[in-house]
C-alpha positions as CSV (number, residue, x, y, z in Angstrom):
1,X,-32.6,15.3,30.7
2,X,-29.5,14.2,29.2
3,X,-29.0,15.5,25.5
4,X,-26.8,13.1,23.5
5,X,-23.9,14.7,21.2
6,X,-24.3,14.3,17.3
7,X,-21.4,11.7,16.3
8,X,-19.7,12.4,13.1
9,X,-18.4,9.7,11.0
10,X,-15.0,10.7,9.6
11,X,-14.2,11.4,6.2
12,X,-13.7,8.6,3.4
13,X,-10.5,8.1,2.6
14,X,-10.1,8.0,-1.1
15,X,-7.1,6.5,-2.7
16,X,-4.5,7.0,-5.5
17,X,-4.5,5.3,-8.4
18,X,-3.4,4.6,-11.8
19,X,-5.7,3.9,-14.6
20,X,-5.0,2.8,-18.1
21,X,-7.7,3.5,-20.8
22,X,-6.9,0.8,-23.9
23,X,-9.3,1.5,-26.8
24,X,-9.1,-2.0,-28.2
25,X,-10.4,-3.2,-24.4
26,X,-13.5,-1.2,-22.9
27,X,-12.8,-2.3,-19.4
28,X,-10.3,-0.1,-17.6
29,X,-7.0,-1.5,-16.1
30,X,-7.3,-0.2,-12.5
31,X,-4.6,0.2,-9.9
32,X,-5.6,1.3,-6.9
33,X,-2.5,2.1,-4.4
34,X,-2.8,-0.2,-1.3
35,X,-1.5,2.7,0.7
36,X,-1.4,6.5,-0.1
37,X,1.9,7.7,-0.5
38,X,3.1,10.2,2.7
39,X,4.7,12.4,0.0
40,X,4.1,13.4,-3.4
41,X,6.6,15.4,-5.2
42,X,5.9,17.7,-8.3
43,X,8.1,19.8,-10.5
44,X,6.8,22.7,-13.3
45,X,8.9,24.0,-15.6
46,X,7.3,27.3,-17.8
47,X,7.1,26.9,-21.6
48,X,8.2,30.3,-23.3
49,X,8.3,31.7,-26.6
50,X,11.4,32.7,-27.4
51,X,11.6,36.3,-27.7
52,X,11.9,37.0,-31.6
53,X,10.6,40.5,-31.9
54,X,12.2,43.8,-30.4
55,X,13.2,43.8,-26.8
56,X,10.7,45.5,-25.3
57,X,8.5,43.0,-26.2
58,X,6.1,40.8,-23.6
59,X,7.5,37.1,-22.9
60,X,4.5,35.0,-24.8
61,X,3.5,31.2,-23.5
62,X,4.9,28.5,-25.7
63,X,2.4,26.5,-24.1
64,X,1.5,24.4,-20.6
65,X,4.4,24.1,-18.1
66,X,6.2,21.0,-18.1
67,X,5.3,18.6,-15.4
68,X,6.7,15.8,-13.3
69,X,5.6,14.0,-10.7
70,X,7.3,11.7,-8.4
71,X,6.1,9.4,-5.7
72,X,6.5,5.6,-3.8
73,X,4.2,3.1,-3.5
74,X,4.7,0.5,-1.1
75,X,2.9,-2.7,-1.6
76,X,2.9,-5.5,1.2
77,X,1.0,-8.7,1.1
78,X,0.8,-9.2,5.1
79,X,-3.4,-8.4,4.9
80,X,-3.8,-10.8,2.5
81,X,-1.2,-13.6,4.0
82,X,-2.8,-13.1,7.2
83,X,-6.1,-14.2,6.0
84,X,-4.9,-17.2,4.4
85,X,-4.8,-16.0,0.6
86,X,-3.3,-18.5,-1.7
87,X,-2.3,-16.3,-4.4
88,X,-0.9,-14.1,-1.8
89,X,0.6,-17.2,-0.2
90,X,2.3,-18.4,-3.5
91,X,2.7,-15.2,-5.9
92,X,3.2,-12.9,-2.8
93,X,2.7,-9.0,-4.3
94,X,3.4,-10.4,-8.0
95,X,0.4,-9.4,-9.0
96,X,0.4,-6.2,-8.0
97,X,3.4,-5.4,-8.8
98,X,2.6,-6.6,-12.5
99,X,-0.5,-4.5,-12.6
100,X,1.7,-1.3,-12.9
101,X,4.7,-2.7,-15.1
102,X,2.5,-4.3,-17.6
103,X,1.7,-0.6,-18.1
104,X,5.0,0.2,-19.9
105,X,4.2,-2.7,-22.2
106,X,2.9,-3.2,-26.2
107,X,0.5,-5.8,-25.7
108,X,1.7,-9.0,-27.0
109,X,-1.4,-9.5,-29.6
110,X,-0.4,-6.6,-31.4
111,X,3.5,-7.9,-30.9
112,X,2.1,-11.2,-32.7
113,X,0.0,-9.2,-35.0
114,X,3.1,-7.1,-36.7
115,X,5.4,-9.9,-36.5
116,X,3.2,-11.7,-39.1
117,X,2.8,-8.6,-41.0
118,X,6.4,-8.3,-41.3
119,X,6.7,-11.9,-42.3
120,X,4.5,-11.3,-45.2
121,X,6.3,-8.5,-46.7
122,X,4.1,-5.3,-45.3
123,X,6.4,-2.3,-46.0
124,X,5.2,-0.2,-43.1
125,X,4.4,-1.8,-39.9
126,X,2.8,1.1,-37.3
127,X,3.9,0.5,-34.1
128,X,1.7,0.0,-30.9
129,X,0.2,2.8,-29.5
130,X,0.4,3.4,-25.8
131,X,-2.9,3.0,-24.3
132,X,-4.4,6.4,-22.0
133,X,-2.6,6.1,-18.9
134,X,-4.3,8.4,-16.0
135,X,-2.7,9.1,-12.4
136,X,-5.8,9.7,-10.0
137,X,-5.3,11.9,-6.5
138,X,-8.4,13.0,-5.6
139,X,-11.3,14.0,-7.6
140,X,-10.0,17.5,-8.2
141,X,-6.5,15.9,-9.9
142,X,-6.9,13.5,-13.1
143,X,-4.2,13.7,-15.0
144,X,-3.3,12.4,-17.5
145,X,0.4,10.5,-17.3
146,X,3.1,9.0,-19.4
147,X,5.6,6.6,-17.1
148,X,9.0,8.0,-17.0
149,X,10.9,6.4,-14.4
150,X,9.9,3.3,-12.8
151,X,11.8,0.7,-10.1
152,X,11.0,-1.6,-7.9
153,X,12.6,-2.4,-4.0
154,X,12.1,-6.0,-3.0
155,X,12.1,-5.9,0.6
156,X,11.0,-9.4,1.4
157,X,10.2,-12.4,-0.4
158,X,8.3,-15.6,0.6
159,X,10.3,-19.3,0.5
160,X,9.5,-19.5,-3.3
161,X,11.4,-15.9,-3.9
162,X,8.1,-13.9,-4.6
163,X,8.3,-10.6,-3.4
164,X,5.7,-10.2,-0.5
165,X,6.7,-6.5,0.4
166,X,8.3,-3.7,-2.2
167,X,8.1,-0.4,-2.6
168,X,7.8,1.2,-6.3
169,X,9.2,4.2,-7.0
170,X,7.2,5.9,-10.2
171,X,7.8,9.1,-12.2
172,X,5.7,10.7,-14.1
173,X,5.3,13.3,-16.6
174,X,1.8,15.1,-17.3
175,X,0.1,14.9,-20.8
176,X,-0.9,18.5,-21.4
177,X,-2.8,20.3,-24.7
178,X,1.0,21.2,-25.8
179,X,1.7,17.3,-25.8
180,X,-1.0,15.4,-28.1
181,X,-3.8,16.9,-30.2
182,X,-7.2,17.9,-29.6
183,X,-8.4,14.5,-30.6
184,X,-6.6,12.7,-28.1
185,X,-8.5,12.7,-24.7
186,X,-5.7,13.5,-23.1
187,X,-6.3,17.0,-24.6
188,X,-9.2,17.5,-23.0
189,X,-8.7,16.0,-19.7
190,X,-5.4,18.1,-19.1
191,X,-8.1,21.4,-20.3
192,X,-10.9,20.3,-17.4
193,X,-7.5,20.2,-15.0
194,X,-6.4,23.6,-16.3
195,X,-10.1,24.5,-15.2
196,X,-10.5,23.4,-11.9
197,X,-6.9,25.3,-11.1
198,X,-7.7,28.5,-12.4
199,X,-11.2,28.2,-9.5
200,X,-8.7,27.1,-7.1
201,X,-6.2,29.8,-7.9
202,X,-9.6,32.6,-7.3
203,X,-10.6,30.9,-4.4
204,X,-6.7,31.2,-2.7
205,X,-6.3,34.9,-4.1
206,X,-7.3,36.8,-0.8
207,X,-6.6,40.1,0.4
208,X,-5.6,43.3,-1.4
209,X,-2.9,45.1,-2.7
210,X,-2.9,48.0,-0.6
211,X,-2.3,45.8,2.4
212,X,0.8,44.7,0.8
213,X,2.2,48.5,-0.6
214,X,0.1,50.6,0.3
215,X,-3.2,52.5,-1.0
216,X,-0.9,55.8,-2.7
217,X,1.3,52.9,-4.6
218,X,0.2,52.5,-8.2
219,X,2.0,49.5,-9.6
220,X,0.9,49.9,-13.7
């Protein structure tokens, strides 16, 4: 009798994303990246108090480390021009590549809105607030982002000049607790984060000290 092997499908691929959260509009702005970037750099820079007291004393957190995260996306519209997509066809990756820098934009009701408040003699216009902007890698990293650095790389554009492959270079800089206040959902997005890190960190703390010093090495 011949015994078949279990098959195993592979893992789902999830992919990266940015989302914007706009209270004025319930429906999230999603960008999902075509194509995971190979590399994803990060950067965290300690907050400290600055030591006011005697010299002895403890260094105290100011607060979360600062964070920045860089990465490329690369968009290319050969899929979709290979199946015969008109907007691909005409607009190329415009699309796209408007789906992220619309991001860095007031929206132009609110543009038209304090324009005609200005032209009626309102004192104090307020300006736009920046809608919630989240950077998704995984389930186990939502973080909340503001948009630092952002260019684009044409690579090749269709006979109308639209762009039909780029690559977007983004950089971004974490929202933590220490950034907006405990109204602000960032606040308690940038918490749950702080959360599932502190698990992670007990999971990867193996071993124990006496395998690094010694068991006749008291350290405090």
């Amino acid at each position: 009798r011949i015994k078949t092997m279990p098959t195993f499908s592979p893992p789902k691929l999830l992919k990266g994303a940015i989302v914007s959260l706009d209270p004025p509009n319930p429906t999230p702005r999603v960008v999902i990246f075509q194509y995971n970037p190979n590399t994803l750099t990060r950067s965290l820079t300690a907050q400290f108090q600055e030591n006011e007291g005697k010299t002895g004393d403890p260094p105290r957190f100011k607060g979360a480390p600062e964070e920045t995260i860089k990465l490329d996306v690369e968009i290319d519209a050969a899929d979709q021009l290979e199946k015969g997509d008109a907007t691909a066809g005409d607009a190329g990756i415009l699309p796209q590549l408007a789906a992220l820098e619309i991001l860095l934009y007031p929206r132009s009701d609110a543009i038209k809105s304090n324009e005609s408040l200005l032209k009626i003699g309102t004192l104090e216009v307020v300006p736009t607030a920046a809608p919630l902007t989240l950077f998704i890698w995984g389930q186990r990293r939502i973080l909340p982002v503001r948009i630092t650095e952002f260019s684009v790389t044409e690579d090749a554009h269709n006979p109308s000049l639209s762009p039909i492959r780029a690559k977007v270079s983004l950089g971004l800089k974490v929202l933590t607790y220490s950034d907006v206040g405990a109204s602000n959902p960032a606040w308690g997005l940038f918490l749950s984060h702080q959360v599932i890190k502190e698990t992670l960190a007990t999971a990867g703390t193996t071993g124990s000290l006496n395998a690094v010093v010694g068991s006749n090495v008291k350290l405090i």
